[in-house]
N, C-alpha and C positions, 0 to 999 in steps of 0.2 A: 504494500500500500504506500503510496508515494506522501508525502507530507500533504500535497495541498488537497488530497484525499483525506485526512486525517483532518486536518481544517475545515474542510466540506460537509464532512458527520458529524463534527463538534456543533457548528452552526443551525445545523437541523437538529438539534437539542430543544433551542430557543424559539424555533419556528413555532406557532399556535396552527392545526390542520382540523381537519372537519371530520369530525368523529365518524362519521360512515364508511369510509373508503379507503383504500388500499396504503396509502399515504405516513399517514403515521406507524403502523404494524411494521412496513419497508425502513421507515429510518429509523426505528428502534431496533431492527435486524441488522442493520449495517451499523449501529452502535454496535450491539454485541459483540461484530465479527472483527471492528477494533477492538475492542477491551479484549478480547480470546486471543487476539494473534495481532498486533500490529503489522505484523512483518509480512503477512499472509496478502499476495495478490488478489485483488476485484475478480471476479470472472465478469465478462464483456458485459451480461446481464445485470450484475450487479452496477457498475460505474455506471453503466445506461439509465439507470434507475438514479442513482443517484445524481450524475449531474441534472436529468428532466426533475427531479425534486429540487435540487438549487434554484434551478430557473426556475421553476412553478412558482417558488415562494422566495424569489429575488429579492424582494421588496421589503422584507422581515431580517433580510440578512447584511449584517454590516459590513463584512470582508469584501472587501472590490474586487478582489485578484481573483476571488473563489467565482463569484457571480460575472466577473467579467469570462474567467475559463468555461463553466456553462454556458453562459450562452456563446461563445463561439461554437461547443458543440452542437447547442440544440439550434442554431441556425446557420453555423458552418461560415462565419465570417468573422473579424478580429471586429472587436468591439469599442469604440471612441470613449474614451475618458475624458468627461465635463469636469473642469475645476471652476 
């Protein structure tokens, strides 16, 4: 698991999600699989999960570098930094 993956779980900690759906159960499982194994690689499924939960709740999350790496995956383009 690379660091700014470990930064990525950490922040979905704090994130508030809608208690019906898949959302929450998913970042409380890729907590676990940090706390169990730091060292232990995402499977493709799993980082795919994770960074569409970064973006989905972008907005809740304060790490720029984290939400900026999402969304170039989930829209495949580098992402502009407003200061």
């Amino acid at each position: 698991m690379t660091g700014l993956e470990k930064r990525a779980i950490r922040s979905l900690r704090d994130v508030k999600m809608p208690e019906g759906n898949w959302h929450g159960r998913r970042a409380e499982f890729l907590y676990g699989v940090m706390a169990l194994d730091p060292h232990r690689r995402l499977t493709a499924e799993q980082a795919g999960d994770l960074w569409y939960l970064v973006w989905r709740y972008r907005r809740q999350i304060a790490d720029c570098e984290v939400v900026m790496h999402a969304n170039e995956i989930v829209n495949g383009a580098m992402s502009l930094a407003f200061q």
